[in-house]
C-alpha positions in Angstrom: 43.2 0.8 26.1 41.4 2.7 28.9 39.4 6.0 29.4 36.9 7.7 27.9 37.0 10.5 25.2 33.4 11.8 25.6 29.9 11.3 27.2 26.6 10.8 24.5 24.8 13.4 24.9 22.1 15.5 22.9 21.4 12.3 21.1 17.1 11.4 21.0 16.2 8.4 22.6 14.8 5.4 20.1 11.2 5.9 18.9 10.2 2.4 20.4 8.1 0.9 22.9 4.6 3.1 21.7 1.6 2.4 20.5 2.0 3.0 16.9 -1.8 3.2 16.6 -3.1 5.8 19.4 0.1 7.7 18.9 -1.2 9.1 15.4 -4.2 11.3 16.1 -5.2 11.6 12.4 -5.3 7.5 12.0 -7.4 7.4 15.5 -9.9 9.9 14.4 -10.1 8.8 11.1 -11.1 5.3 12.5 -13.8 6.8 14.9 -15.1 9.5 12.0 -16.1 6.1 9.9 -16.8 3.4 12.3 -20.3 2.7 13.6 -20.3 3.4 17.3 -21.1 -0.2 18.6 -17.8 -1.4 16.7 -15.8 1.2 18.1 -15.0 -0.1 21.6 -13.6 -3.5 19.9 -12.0 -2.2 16.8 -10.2 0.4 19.0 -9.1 -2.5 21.5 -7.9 -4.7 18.1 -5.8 -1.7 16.9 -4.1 -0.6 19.9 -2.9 -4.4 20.6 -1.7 -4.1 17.2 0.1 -1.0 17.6 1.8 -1.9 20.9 3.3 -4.5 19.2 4.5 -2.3 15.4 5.9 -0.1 18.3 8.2 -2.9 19.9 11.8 -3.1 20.3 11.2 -6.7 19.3 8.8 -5.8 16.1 11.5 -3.0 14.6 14.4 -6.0 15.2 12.0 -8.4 13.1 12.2 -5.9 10.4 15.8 -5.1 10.7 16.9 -8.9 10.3 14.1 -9.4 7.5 15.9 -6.9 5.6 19.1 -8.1 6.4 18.8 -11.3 5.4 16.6 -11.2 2.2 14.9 -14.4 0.8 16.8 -17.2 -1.2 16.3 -18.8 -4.0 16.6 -22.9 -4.1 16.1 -24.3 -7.4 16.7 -27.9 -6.6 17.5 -29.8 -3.8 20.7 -31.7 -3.3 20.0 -34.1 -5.3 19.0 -32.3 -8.4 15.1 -32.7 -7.8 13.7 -29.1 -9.1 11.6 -27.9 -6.1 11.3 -24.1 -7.1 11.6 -22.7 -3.0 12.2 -19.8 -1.4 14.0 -19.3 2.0 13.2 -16.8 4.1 14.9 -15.7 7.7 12.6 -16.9 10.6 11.9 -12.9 11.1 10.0 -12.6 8.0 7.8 -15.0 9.3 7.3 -13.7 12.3 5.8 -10.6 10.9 3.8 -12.1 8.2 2.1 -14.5 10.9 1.6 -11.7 13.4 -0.1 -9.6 9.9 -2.4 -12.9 9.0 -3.3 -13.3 12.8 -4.1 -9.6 12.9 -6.5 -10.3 9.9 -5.3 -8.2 7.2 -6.5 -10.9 4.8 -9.9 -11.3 6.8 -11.3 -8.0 5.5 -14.1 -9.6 3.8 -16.3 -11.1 6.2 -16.2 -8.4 8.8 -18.3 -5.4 9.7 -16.3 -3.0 8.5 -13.7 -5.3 7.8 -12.2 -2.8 4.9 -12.0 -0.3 7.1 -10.5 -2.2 10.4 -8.0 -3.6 7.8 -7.0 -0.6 5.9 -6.3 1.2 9.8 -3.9 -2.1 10.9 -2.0 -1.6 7.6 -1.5 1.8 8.3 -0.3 0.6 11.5 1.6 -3.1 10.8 3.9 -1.6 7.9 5.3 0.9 9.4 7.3 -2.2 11.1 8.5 -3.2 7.8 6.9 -3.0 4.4 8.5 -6.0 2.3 6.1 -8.6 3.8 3.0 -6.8 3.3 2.9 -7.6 -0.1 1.8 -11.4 0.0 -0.6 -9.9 2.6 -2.1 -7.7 -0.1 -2.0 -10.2 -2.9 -4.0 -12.9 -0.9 -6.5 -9.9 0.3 -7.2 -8.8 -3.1 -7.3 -12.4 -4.7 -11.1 -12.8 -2.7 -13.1 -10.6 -5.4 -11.5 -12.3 -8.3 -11.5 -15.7 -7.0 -15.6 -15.2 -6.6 -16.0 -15.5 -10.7 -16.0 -19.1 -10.2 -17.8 -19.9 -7.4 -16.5 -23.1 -7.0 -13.0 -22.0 -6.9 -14.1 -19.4 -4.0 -15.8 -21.9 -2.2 -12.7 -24.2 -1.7 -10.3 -21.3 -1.5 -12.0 -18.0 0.4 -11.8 -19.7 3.5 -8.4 -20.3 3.3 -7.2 -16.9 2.4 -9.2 -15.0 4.4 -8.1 -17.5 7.8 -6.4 -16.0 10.3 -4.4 -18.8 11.1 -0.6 -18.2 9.4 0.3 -22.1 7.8 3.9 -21.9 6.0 4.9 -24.8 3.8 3.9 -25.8 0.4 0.8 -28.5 0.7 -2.5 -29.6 -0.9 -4.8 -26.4 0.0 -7.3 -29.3 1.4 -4.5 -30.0 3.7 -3.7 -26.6 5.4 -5.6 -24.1 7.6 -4.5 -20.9 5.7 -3.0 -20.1 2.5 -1.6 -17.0 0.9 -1.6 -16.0 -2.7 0.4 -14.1 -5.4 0.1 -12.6 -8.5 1.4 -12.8 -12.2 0.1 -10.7 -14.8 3.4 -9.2 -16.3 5.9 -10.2 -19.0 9.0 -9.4 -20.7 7.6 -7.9 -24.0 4.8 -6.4 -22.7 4.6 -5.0 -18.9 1.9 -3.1 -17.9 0.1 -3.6 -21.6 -1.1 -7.6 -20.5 -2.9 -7.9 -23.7 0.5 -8.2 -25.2 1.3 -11.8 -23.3 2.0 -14.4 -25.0 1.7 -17.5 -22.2 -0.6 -20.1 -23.7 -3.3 -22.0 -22.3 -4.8 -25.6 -23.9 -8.0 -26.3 -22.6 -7.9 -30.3 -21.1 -10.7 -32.7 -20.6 -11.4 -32.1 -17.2 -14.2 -29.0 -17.1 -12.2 -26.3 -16.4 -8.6 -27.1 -16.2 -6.3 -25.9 -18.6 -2.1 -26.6 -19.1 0.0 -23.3 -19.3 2.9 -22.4 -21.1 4.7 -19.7 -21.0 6.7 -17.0 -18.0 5.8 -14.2 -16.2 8.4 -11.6 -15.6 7.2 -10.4 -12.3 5.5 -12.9 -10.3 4.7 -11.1 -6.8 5.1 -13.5 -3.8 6.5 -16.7 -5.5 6.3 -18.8 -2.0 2.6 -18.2 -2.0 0.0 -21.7 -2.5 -1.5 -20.1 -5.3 -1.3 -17.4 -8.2 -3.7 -15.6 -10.3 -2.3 -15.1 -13.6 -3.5 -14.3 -17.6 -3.0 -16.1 -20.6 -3.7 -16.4 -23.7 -6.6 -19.0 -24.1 -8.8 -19.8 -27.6 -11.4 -16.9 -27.3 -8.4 -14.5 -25.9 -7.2 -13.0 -22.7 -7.6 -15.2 -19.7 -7.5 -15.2 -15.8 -6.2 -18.6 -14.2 -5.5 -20.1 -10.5 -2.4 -21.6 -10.5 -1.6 -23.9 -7.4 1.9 -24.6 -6.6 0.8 -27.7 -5.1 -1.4 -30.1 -6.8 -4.1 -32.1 -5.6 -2.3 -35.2 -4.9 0.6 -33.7 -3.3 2.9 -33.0 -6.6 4.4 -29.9 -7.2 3.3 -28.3 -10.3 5.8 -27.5 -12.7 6.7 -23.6 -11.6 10.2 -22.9 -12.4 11.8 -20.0 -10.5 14.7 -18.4 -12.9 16.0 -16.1 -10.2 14.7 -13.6 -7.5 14.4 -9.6 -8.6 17.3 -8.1 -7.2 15.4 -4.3 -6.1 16.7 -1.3 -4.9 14.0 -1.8 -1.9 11.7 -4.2 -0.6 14.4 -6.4 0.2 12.4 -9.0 2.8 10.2 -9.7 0.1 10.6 -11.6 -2.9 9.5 -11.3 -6.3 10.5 -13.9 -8.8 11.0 -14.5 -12.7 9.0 -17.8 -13.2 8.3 -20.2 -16.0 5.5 -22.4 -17.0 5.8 -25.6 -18.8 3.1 -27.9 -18.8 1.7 -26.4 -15.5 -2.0 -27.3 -14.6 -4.4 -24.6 -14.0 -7.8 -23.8 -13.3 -10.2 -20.8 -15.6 -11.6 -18.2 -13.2 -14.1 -16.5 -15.1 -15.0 -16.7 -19.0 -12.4 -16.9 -21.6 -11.8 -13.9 -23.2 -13.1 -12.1 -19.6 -9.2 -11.5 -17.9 -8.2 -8.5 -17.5 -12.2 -7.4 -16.3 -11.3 -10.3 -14.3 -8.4 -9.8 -12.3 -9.4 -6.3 -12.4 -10.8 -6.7 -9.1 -8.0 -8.0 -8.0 -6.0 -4.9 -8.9 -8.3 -2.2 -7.8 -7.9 -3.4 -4.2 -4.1 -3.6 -4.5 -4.1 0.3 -5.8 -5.7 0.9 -2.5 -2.6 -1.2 -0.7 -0.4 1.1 -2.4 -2.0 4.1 -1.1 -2.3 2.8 2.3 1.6 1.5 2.4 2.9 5.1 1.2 0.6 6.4 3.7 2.3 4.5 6.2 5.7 5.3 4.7 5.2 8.3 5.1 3.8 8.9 8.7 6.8 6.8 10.0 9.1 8.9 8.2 7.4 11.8 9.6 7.1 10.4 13.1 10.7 10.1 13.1 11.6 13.4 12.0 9.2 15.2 14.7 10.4 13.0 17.1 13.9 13.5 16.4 13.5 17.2 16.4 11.7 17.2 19.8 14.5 15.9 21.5 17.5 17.0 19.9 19.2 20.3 20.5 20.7 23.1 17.8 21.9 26.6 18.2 20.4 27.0 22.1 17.1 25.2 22.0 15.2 22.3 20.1 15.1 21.8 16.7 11.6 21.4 16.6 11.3 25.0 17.8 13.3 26.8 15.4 11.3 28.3 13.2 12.6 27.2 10.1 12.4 24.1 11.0 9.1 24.3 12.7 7.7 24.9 9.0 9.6 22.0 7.1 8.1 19.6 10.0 4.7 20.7 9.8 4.7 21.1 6.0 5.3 17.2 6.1 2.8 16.6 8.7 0.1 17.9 6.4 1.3 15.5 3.4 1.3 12.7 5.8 -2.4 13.7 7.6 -4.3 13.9 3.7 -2.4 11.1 2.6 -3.9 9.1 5.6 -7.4 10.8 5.5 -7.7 9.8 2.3 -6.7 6.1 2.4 -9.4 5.7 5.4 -12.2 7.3 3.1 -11.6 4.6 0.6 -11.6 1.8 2.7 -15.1 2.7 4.3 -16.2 3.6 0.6 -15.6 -0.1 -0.2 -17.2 -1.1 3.0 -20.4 1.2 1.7 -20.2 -0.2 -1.8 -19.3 3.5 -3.3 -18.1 1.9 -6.5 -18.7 4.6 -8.6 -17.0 6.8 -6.5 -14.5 4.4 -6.2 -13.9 4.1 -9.6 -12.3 7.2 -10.0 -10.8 8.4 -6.5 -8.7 5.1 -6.1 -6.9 5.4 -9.3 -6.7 9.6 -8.4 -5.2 8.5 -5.0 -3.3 6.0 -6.2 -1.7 8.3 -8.8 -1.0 10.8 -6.6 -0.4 9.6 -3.1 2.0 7.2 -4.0 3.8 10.1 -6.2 4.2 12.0 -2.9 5.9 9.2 -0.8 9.7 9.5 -2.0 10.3 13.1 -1.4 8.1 13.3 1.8 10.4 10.2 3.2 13.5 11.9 1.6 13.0 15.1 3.5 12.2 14.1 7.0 15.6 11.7 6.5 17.2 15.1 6.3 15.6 16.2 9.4 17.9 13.7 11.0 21.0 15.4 9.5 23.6 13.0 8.9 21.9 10.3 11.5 19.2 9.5 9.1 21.6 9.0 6.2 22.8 6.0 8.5 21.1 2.5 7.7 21.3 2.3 12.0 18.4 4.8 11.5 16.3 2.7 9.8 15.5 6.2 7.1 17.4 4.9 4.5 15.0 1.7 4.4 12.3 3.7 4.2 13.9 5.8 1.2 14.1 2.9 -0.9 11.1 1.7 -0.1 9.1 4.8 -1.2 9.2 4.4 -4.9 7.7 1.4 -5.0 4.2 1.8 -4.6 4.4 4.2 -7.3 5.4 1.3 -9.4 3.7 -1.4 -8.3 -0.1 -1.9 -9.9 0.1 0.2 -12.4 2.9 3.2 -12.8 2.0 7.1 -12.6 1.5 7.1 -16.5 -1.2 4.2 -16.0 -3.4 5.5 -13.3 -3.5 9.3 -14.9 -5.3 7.5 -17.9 -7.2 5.0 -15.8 -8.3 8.7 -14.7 -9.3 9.6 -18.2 -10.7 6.6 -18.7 -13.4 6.5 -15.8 -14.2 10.1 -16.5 -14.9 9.9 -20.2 -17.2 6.2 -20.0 -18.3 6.8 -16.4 -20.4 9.8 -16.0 -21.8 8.2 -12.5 -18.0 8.0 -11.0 -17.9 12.0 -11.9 -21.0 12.7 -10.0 -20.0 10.5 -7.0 -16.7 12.3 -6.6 -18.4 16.1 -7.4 -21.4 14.8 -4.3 -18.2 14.2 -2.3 -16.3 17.5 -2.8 -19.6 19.3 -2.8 -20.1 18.4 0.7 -18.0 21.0 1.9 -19.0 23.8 -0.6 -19.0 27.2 0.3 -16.5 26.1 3.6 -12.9 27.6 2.0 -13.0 29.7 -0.5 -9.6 28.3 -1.7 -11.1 24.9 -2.1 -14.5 26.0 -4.1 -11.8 27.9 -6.2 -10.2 24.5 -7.2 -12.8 22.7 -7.9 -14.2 25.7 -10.3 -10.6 25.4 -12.0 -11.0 21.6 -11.9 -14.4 21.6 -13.7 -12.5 24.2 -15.9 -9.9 21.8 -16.7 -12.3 18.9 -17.4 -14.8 20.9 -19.9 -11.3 21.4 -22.4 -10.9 18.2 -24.1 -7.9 19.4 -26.1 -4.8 17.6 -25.2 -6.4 15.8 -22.7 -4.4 12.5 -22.6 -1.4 14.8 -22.2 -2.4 16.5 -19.2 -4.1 13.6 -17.3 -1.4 13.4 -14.4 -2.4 17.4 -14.2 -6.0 16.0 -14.1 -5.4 13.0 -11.7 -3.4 15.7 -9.7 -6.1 17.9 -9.4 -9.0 15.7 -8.5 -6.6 14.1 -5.4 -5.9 17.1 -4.2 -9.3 18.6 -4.3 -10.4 15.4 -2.6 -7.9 15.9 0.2 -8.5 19.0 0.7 -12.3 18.6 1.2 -11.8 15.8 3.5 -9.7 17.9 5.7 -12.0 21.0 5.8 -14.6 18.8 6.6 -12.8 16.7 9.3 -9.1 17.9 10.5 -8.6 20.7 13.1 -8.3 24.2 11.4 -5.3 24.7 11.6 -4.7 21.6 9.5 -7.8 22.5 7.2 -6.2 26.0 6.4 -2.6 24.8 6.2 -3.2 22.5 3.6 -5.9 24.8 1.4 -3.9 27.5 1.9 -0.5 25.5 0.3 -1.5 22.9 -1.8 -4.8 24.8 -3.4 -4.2 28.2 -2.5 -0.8 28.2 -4.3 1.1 30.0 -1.1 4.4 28.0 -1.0 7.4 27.5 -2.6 8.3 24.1 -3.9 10.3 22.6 -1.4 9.0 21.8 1.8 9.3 24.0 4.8 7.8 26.9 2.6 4.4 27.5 4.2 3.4 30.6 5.1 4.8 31.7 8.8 1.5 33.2 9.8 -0.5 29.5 10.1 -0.9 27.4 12.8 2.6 25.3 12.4 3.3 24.7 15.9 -0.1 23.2 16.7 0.4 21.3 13.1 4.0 19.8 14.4 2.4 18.9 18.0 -0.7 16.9 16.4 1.6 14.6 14.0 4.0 14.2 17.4 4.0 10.4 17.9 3.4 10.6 21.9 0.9 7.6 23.2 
């Protein structure tokens, strides 16, 4: 059949072939706001490399195919040896290689390796988010692994190598290895103390034989786990290798992969331990303040992936908008329209600002003030992400409800983080928690906020009402996702005032403190700088 019904027209060209990194003014400035100058010039070079590359037609089809082709499970092989392996498509490991070589598991030996990091994850997942998770996991193992020394000796250099090593071997036999997690189990979830996976000390110093499952292990492809379980004096944190000194496999039975609404590339297994070897990290008894550093630097992952999330789902939007037409003229210049944009560009600007401040408050040691803003952010960041991604899909009208778009992967992507390391319920009493034993954490986060006293009345107004709300103990545990609210906003929007263009600064007090707009987005008020709002958050290199 010949001829032609119609011409495409009026349709935006593909957001591709940018740099991901110098195209996001609030990520760039952040970087240079917290950098020492004599890094800047390399770190800037490192970032923009990176960001060519997340902004490739090649990178987005690595994600595409990743997600198309999730991982699969092989039990045993064909001739009914168990081997407990998971299959990935040759895309996956294209991205995790090119996130190993870009050293976002080499924070730890850097100068201002927390902060270089955090700024390439902002950039790296906005290719695709499944595989960042073994990236995080092996990251955050570093701390942990450092309550036995001799543990960390043999293994830090391995996860924190920049050289990407597939394949289950001895760890003395490869150049990089990557780690998971498994702290989780059927009768307990999030309340660990509940486990019930045994460990029987052996005779050698040390080692112990596990029995038991975990009903979320994260990652279950990696070398090596951290997990808890139950030893003599209590509550326990263990390495588990899935490859044993002398080349056996240790006994690690897969059940099945997690069948999830999102994070398809990645997988996350139900696994079983019978007689499995592993090594004590730390005392007995000492787990969960154990593997608590392993946690508190996944909680930052999560606020750094929704962050991502988020500016992607933004970027699209504005870009969209810029180049499609509606009704006589672009849709980024409607008014209406106009407003719902740059009302997501301010969620997506503080939720970025803020995940750079915690990064360079780990690489200045701020663990007090750590303490509480990372379970804050955490909580409230991540609580953002899902109806920030779900509105700028419906800036793409019926186009972003089409998987083609790639919106509808990002959709089901942004509950997760609010999930993941501890749910919204679990992070507004980690909030209690640090405020009621850790006076210092208070004062760190009230010397932060008060740098910017006396700037916007709107913000000195909040925190009043947050000091307010924190002197009335009644019913505290009920409103602590009011209090965790409070302190993240009040946080961003000092951050803001103190860095971001005015418009930006007065935007966000003026909504999010000041109390004028509605509660969907696209409600601020028409008199603020929304046009200059919209152009900043345009991704244009």
């Amino acid at each position: 059949m010949s001829g032609r019904t119609h011409t495409v027209t009026n349709q935006p060209p593909p957001l591709a072939e940018y740099d991901v990194f110098t195209a996001d003014r609030a990520l760039t400035e952040g970087v240079e706001r917290h950098l020492e100058p004599a890094l800047l010039d390399e770190v800037h070079a490192e970032l923009s490399l990176l960001g060519r590359t997340a902004g490739s037609g090649q990178a987005q089809e690595w994600g595409r195919l990743a997600n198309e082709h999730p991982p699969a499970l092989r039990t045993h092989d064909r001739y009914g040896n168990r081997i407990d392996e998971v299959e990935f498509h040759p895309a996956w490991h294209r991205l995790l290689g090119k996130g190993v070589t870009s050293g976002l598991t080499a924070a730890w030996g850097r100068p201002a390796g927390h902060l270089r990091r955090a700024a390439a994850f902002l950039v790296w997942s906005q290719v695709e988010a499944g595989h960042l998770c073994p990236l995080s996991m092996t990251h955050a193992a570093v701390p942990a692994l450092r309550a036995q020394p001799d543990l960390a000796e043999v293994w830090e250099p391995l996860l924190t190598s920049t050289v990407y090593d597939a394949g289950l071997r001895p760890a003395a036999h490869k150049a990089g290895a990557l780690f998971g997690m498994g702290m989780t189990e059927k009768q307990g979830g999030s309340d660990v103390r509940a486990n019930t996976t045994r460990a029987v000390a052996l005779a050698e110093s040390g080692a112990y034989e596990l029995t038991g499952h975990k009903w979320f292990c994260s990652a279950p492809m990696s070398d090596g786990f951290l997990v808890l379980a139950q030893a003599p004096e209590g509550l326990t944190c263990f390495l588990v290798p899935r490859v044993l000194a002398d080349g056996a496999r240790n006994p690690f039975a897969i059940q099945r992969l997690k069948d999830k609404l999102g994070n398809r590339s990645n997988a996350s297994g139900e696994v079983e331990f019978a007689g499995t070897w592993a090594r004590r990290v730390g005392d007995e008894g000492r787990g969960v303040r154990t593997i608590i550093e392993m946690v508190a630097a996944t909680r930052l992952d999560c606020v750094l992936g929704s962050a991502a999330l988020m500016r992607q789902a933004v970027a699209q939007a504005i870009h969209h908008c810029t180049y499609r037409e509606a009704f006589g003229g672009r849709l980024a210049d409607k008014p209406l329209m106009r407003n719902v944009l740059a009302d997501l560009a301010l969620e997506s600007e503080a939720a970025t600002t803020l995940a750079l401040r915690l990064a360079a408050a780990y690489d200045a040691g701020e663990e007090a003030f750590l303490r509480l803003a990372v379970p804050a952010a955490k909580y409230w960041v991540t609580k953002r992400c899902t109806p920030v991604v779900a509105e700028a899909l419906e800036c793409l009208g019926g186009n972003g409800y089409v998987e083609e778009s790639g919106m509808p992967r990002l959709l089901r992507e942004s509950p997760l983080n609010s999930i993941w390391e501890g749910a919204g319920n679990v992070q507004a009493l980690d909030v209690l928690r640090a405020l009621q034993r850790e006076p210092a954490a208070l004062n760190a986060f009230l010397m932060e906020v008060g740098r910017t006293r006396g700037a916007d009345h709107r913000l000195d107004a909040a925190v009043k009402d947050l000091l307010t709300e924190l002197g009335d103990l009644d019913g505290i545990e009920a409103r602590a996702r009011r209090v965790a609210e409070r302190i993240a906003l009040v946080l961003q929007g000092s951050l803001l005032v103190r860095s971001a263009p005015a418009e930006v600064a007065d935007a966000f007090c003026a909504s999010r403190l000041g109390g004028d707009r509605g509660a969907a987005f696209g409600t601020l008020p028409h008199t603020l700088g929304l046009e200059e709002i919209v152009e900043r958050a345009r991704p244009v290199s």
